[in-house]
SERO-4910 file (N, C-alpha, C, O; in steps of 0.05 Angstrom, whole numbers):
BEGIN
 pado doro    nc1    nc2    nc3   cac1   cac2   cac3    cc1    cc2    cc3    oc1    oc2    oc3
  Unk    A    297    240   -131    269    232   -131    267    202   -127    282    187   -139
  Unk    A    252    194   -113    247    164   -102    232    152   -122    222    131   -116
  Unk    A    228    162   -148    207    147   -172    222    151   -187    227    174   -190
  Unk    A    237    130   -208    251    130   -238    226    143   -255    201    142   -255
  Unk    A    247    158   -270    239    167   -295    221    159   -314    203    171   -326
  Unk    A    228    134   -315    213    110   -326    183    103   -327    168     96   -345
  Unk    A    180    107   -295    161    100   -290    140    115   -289    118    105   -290
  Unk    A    143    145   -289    133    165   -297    121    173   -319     99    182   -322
  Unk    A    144    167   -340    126    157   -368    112    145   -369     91    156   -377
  Unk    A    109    112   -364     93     97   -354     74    103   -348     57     88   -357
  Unk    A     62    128   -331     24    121   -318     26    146   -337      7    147   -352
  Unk    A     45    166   -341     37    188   -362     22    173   -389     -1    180   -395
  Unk    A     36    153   -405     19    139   -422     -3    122   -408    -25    120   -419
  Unk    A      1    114   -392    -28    101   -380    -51    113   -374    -75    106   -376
  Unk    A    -39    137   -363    -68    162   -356    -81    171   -383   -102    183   -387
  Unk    A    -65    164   -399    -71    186   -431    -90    164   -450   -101    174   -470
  Unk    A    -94    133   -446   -108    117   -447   -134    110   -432   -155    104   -444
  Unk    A   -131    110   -404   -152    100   -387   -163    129   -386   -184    135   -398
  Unk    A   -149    149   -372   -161    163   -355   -158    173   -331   -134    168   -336
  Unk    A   -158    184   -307   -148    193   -287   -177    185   -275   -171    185   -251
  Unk    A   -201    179   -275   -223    175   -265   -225    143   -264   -235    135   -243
  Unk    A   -216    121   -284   -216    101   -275   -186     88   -265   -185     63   -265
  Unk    A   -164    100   -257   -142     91   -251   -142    107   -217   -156    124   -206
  Unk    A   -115     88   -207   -118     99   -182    -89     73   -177    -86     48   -181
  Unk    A    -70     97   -165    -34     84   -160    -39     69   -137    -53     85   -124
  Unk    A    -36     50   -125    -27     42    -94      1     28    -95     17     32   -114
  Unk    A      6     12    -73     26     -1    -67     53     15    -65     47     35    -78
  Unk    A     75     19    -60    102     29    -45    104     50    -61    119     64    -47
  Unk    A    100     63    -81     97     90    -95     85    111    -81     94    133    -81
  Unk    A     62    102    -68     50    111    -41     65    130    -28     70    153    -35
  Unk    A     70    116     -7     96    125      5    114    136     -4    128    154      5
  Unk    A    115    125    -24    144    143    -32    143    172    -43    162    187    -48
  Unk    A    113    177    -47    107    204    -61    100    221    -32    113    240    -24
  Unk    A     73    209    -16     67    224     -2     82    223     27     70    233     45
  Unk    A    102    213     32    120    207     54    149    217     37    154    239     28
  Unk    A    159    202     35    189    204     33    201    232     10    223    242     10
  Unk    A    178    238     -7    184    256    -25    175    281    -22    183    300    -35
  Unk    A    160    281     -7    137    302      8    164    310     38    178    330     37
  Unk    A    166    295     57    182    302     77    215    302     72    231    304     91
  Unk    A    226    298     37    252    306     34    266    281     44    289    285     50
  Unk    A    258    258     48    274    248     55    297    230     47    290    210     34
  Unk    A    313    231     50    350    220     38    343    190     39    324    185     53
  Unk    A    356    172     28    372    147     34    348    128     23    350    103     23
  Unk    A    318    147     10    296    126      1    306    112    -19    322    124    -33
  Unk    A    301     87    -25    299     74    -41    280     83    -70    256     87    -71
  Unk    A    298     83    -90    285     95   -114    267     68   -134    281     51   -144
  Unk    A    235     67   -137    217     50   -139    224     55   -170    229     76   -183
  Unk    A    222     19   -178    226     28   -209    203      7   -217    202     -3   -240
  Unk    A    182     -1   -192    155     -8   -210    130      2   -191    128     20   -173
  Unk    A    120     -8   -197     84      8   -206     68     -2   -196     71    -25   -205
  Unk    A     51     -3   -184     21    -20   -171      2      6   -186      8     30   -188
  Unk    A    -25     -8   -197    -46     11   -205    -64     -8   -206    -60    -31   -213
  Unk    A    -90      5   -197   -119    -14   -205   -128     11   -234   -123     35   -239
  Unk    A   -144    -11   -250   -155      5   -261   -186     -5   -263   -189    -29   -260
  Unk    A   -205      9   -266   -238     -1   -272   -238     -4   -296   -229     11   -313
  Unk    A   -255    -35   -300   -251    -57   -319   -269    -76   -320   -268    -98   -309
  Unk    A   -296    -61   -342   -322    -76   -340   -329   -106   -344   -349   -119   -339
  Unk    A   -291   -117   -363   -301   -137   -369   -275   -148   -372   -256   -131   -371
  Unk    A   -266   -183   -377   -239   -186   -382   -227   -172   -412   -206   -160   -415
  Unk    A   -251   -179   -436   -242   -164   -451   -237   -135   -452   -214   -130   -461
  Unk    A   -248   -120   -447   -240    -98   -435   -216    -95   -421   -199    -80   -430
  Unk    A   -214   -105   -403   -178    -93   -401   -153   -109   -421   -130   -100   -423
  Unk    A   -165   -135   -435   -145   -147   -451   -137   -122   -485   -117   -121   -499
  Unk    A   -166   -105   -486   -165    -87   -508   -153    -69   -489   -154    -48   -502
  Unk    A   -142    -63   -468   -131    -35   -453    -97    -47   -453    -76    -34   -455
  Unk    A   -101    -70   -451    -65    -85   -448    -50    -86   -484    -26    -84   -491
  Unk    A    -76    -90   -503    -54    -86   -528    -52    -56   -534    -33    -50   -548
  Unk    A    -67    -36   -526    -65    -10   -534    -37     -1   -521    -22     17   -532
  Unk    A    -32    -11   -504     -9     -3   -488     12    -18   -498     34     -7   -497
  Unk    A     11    -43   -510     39    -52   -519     40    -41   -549     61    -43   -561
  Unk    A     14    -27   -562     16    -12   -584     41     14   -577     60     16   -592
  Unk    A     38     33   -550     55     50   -553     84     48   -539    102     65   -537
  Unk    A     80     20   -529    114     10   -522    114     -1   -500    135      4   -488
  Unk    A     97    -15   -488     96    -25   -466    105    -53   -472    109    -57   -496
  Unk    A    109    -72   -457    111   -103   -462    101   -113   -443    102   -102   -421
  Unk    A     85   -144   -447     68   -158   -431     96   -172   -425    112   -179   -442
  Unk    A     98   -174   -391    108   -200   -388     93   -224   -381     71   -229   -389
  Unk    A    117   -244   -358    103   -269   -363     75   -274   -344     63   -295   -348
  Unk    A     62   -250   -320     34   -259   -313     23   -236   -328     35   -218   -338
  Unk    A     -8   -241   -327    -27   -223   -333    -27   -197   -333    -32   -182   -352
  Unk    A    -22   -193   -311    -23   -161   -303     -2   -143   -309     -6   -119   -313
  Unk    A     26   -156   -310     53   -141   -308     67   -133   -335     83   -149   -347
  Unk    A     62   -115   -342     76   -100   -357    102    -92   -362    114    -93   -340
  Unk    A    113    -86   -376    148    -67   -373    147    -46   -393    138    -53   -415
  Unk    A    156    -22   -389    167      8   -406    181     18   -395    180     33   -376
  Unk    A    208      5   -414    235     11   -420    242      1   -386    231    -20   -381
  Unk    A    257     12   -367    274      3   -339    241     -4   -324    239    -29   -321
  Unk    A    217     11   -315    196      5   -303    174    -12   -320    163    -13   -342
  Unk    A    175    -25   -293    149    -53   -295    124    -39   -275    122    -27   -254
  Unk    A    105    -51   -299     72    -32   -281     55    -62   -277     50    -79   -294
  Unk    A     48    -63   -237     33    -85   -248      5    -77   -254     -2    -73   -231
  Unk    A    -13    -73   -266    -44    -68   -272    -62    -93   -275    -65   -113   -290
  Unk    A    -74    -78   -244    -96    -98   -237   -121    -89   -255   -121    -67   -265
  Unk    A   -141   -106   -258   -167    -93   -273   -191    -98   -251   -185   -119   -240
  Unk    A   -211    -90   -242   -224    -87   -221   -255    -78   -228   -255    -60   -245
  Unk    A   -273    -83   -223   -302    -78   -221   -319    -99   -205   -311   -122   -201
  Unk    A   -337    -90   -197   -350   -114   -183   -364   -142   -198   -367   -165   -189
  Unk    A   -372   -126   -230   -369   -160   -247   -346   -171   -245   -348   -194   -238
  Unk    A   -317   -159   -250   -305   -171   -244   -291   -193   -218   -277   -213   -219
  Unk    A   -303   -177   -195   -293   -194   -179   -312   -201   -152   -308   -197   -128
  Unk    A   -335   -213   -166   -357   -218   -146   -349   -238   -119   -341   -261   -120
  Unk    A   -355   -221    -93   -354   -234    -75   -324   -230    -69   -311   -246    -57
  Unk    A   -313   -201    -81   -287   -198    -67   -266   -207    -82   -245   -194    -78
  Unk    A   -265   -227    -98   -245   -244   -111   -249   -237   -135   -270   -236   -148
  Unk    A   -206   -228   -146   -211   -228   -169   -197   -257   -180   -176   -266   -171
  Unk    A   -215   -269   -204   -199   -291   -207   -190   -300   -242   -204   -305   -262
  Unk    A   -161   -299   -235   -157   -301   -280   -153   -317   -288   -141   -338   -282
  Unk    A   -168   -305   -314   -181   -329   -335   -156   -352   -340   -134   -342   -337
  Unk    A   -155   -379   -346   -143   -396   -347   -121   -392   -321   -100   -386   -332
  Unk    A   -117   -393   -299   -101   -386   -288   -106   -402   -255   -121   -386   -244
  Unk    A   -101   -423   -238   -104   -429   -214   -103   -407   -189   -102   -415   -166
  Unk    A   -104   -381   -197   -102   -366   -173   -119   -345   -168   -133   -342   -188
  Unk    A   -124   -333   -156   -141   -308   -144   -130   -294   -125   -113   -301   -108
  Unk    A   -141   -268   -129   -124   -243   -112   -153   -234    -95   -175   -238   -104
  Unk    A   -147   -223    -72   -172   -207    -63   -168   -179    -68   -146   -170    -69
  Unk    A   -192   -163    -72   -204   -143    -83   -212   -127    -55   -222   -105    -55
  Unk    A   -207   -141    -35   -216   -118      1   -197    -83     -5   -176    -72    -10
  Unk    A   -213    -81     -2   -191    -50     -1   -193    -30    -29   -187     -6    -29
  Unk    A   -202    -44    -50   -202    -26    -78   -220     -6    -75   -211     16    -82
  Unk    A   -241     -7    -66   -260     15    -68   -256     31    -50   -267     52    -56
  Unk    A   -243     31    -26   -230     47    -12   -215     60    -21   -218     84    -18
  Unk    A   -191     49    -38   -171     64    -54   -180     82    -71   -173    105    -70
  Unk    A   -203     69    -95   -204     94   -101   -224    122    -91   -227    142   -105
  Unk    A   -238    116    -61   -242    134    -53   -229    154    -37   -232    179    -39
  Unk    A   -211    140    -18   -184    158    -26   -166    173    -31   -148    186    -20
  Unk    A   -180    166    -60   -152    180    -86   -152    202    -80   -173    211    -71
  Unk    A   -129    220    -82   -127    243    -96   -108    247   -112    -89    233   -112
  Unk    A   -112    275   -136    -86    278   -150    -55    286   -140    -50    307   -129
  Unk    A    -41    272   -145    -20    286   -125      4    290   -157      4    275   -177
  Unk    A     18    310   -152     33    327   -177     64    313   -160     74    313   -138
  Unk    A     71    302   -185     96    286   -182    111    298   -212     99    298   -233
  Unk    A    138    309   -208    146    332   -227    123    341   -250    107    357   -241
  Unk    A    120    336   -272    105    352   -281     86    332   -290     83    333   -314
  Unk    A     71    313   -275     53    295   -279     37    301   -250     50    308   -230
  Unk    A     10    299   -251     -9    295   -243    -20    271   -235    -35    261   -252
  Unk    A    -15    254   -208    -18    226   -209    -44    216   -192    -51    229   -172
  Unk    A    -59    196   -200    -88    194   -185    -70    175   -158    -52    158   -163
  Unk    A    -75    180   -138    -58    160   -115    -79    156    -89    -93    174    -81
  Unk    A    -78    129    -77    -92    132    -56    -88    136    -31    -68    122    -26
  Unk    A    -95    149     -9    -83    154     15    -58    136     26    -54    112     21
  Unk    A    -44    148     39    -31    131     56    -39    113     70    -25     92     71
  Unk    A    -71    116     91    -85    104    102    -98     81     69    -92     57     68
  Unk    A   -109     91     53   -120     68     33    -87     48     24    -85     25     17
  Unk    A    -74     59     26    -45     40     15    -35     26     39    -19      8     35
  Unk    A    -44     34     65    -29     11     86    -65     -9     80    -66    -25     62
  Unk    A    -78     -6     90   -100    -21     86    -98    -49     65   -100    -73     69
  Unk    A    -93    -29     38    -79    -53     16    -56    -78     27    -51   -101     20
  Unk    A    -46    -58     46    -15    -78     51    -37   -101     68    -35   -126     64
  Unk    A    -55    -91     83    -48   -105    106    -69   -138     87    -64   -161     92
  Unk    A    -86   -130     72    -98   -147     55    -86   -166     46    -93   -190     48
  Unk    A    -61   -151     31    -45   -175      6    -27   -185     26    -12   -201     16
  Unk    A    -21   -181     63    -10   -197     73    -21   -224     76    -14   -246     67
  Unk    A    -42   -214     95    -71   -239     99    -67   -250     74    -50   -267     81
  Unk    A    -70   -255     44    -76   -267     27    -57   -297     21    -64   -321     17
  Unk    A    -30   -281     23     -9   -295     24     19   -295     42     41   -295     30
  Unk    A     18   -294     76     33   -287     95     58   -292     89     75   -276     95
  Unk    A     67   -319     75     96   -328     76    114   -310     50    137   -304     48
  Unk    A     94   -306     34    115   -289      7    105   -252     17    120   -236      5
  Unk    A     92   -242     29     87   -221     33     99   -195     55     91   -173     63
  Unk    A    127   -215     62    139   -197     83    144   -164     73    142   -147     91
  Unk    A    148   -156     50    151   -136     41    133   -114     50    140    -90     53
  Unk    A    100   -127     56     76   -117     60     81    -98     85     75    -74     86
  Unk    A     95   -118    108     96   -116    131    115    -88    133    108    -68    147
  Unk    A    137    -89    119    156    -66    125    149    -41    121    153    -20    134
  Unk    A    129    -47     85    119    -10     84     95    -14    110    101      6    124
  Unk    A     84    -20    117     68    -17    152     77      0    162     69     23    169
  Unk    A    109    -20    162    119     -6    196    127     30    183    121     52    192
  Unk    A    146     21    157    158     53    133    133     71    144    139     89    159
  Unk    A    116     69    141     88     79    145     83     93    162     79    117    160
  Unk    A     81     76    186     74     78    215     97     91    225     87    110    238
  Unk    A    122     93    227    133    112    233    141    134    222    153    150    237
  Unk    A    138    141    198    146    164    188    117    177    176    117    190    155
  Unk    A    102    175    186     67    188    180     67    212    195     75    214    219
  Unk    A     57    229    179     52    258    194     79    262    215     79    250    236
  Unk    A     93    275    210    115    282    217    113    309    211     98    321    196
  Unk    A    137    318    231    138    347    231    143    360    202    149    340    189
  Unk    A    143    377    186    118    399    198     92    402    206     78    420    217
  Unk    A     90    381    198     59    365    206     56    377    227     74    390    236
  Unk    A     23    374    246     28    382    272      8    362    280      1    366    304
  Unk    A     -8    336    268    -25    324    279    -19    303    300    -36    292    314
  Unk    A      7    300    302     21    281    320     12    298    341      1    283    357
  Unk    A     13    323    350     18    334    370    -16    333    381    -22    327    404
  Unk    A    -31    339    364    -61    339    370    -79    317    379   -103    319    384
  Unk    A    -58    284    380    -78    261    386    -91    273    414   -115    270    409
  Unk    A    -89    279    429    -81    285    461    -73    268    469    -58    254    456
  Unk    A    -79    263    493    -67    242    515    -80    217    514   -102    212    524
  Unk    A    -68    205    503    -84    173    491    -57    152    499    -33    157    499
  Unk    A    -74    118    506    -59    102    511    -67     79    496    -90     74    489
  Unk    A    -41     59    490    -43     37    488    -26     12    506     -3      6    511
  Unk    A    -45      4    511    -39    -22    531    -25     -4    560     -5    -10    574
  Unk    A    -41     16    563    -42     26    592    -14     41    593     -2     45    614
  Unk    A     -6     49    568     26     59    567     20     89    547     16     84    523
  Unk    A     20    111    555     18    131    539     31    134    510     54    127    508
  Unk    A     19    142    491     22    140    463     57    168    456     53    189    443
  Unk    A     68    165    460     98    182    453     93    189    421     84    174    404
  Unk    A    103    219    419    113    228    391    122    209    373    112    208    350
  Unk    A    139    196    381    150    176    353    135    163    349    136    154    326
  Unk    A    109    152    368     92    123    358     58    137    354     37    124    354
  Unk    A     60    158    350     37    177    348     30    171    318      7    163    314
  Unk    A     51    173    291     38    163    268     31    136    267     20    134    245
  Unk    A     30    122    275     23     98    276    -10     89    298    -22     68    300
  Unk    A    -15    113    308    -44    118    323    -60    129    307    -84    124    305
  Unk    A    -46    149    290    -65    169    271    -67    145    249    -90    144    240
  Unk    A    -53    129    238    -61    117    211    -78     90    223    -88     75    205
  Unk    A    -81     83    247   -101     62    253   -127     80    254   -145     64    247
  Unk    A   -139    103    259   -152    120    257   -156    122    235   -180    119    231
  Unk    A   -143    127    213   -161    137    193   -160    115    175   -173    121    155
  Unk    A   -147     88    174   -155     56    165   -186     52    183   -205     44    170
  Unk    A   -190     56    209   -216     44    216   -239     66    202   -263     62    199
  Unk    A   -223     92    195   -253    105    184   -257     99    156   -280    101    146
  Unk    A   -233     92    141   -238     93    107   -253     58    106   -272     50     92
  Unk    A   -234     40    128   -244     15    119   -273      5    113   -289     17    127
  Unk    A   -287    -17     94   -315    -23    105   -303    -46    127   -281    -53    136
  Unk    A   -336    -54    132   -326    -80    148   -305    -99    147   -285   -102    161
  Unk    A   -318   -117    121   -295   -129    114   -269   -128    112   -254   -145    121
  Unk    A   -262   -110    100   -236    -96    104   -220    -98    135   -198   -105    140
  Unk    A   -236    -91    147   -227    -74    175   -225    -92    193   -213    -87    213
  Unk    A   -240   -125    187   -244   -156    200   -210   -162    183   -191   -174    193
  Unk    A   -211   -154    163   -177   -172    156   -152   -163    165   -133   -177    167
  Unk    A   -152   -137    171   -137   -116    187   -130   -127    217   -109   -126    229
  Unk    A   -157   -138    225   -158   -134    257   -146   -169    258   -130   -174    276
  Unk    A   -155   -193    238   -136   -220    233   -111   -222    237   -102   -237    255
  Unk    A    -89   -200    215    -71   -200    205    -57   -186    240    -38   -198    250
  Unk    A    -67   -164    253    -62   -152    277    -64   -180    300    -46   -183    317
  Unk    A    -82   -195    299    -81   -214    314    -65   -245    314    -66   -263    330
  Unk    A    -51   -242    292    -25   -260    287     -1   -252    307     17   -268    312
  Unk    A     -2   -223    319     24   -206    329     14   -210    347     -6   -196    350
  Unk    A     20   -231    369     11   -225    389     27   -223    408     16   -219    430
  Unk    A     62   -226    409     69   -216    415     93   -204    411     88   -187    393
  Unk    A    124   -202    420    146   -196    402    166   -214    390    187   -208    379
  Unk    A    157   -239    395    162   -268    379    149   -279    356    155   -300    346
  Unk    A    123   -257    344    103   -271    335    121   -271    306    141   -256    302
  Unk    A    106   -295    282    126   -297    260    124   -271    247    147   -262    245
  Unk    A    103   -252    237    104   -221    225    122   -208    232    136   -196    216
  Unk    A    126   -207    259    159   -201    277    180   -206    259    192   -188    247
  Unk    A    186   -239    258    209   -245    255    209   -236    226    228   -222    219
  Unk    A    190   -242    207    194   -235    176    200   -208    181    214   -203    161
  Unk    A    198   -188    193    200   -151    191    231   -159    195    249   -150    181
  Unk    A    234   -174    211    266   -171    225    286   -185    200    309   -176    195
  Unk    A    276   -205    187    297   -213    168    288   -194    143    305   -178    136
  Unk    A    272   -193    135    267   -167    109    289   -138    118    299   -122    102
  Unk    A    290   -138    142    308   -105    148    325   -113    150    340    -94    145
  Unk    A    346   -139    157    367   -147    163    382   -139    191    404   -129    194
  Unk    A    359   -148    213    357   -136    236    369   -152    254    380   -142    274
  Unk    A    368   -184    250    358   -201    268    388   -199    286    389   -214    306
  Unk    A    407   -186    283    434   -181    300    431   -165    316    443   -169    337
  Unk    A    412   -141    312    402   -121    340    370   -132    351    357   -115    363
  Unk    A    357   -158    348    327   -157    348    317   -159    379    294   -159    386
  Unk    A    338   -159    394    328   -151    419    319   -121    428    302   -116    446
  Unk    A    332   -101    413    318    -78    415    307    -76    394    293    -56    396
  Unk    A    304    -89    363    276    -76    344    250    -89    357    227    -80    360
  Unk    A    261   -112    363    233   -131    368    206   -122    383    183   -125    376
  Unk    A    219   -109    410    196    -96    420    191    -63    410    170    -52    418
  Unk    A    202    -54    399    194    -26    384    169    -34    359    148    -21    357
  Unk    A    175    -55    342    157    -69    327    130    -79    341    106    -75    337
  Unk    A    140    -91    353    116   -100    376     92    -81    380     69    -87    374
  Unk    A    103    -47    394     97    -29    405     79    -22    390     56    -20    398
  Unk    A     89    -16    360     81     -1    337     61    -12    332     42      3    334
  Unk    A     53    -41    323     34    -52    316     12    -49    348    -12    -45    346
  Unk    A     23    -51    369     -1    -43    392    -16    -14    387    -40    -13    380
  Unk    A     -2      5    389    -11     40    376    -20     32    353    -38     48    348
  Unk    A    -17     19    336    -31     23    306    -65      5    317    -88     13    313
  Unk    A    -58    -13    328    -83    -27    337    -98      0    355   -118      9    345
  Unk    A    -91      9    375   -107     22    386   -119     46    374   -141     54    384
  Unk    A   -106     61    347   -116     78    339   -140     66    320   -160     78    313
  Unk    A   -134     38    315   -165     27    298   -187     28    326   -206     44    323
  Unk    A   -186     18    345   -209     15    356   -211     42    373   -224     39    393
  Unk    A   -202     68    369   -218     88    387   -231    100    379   -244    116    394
***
């Protein structure tokens, strides 16, 4: 299984506090539940932390949600949000629109701010998805690349990680048994017909331009316009994050490609 044990316990005590109505999983768990664990697949990398938003009317309010949790064994580490139980670390964001007016959430004593584009998407989203014998609130695949493509824009130079679940994404989305790859019809990007392998990567720009709002869907289309071509730096960071850059004459333009089909499935 691509999720420690650990971490399982983890939102199991977290759901049993908040709730399954105000929580909602994103970030590489994502994938790893409804992709890699869902289509069987070998050689995944097993996630031993946690991304979760939770709804959080107020700072005190989630600071009374952070000691309840180190009441049943959790530990605060050293930022705000990030937790540890036992081998898994949960980061828990807290989220409402008091909290983060105008998009930004920003913590108390603290020089920094995160953006908030994409939360309410996530948790519309959500669904429960049953991960061994837990029941997990999780947001689409489409709401979890959306997220990526956000916390890239926010901070490009530390966020290469963002970039790779993209691409993890974009090519292993709806795969066989699936059959929606087969149903785009006959669609092109950049005057070059859309092929089976780069077909998930058309369907998830498709259903990012339907879940996104505006805003959202303007930081998507930024972060896409940095790639402009197969030199661009998002390139090169995909290529040193995979440890590519010895074959990058043939990843370079397959990356390239991917991000063109992911662009074209947003605007059709």
């Amino acid at each position: 299984m691509p999720i420690d044990p650990a971490v399982l316990e983890a939102l199991r005590l977290l759901l049993q506090l908040v709730g399954a109505e105000r929580l909602v999983v994103i970030g590489a768990t994502v994938p790893a539940v409804l992709i890699d664990l869902h289509h069987g697949l070998t050689g995944a990398r097993t996630t031993q932390d946690v991304d979760a938003v939770v709804r959080a009317a107020s700072w005190e309010e989630f600071d009374e949600l952070k000691r309840r949790l180190v009441a049943v064994g959790f530990r605060q580490l050293g930022t705000p949000h990030r937790l540890q139980y036992g081998a898994a670390t949960v980061d828990l964001i807290p989220y409402s629109r008091a909290l983060a007016p105008g998009g930004k959430l920003e913590w108390p004593g603290e020089d920094r701010a995160m953006s908030t584009l994409g939360f309410e998407e996530a948790f519309e989203s959500a669904s429960p998805e049953q991960v061994g014998s837990l029941v997990i609130p999780m947001t689409s695949v489409a709401g979890c690349v959306l997220l990526k493509f956000v916390a890239y824009n926010d901070r490009p130079p530390e966020r290469a990680r963002d970039l790779i679940d993209i691409v993890h994404c974009s090519e292993r989305y709806a795969e066989e048994p699936e059959t929606r790859r087969y149903e785009i019809g006959e669609v092109e990007a950049d005057a070059s017909p859309v092929l089976y392998e780069e077909a998930g990567a058309y369907l998830l720009g498709q259903e990012v331009a339907a879940l996104a709002r505006p805003e959202s869907r303007a930081t998507v289309r930024r972060v896409l316009a940095l790639i402009e071509d197969e030199y661009a730096r998002p390139i090169h960071q995909i290529l040193t994050e995979e440890r590519r850059l010895p074959d990058a004459d043939t990843r370079r333009p397959e990356l390239f490609r991917l991000f063109r089909v992911f662009s074209a499935g947003l605007d059709s």
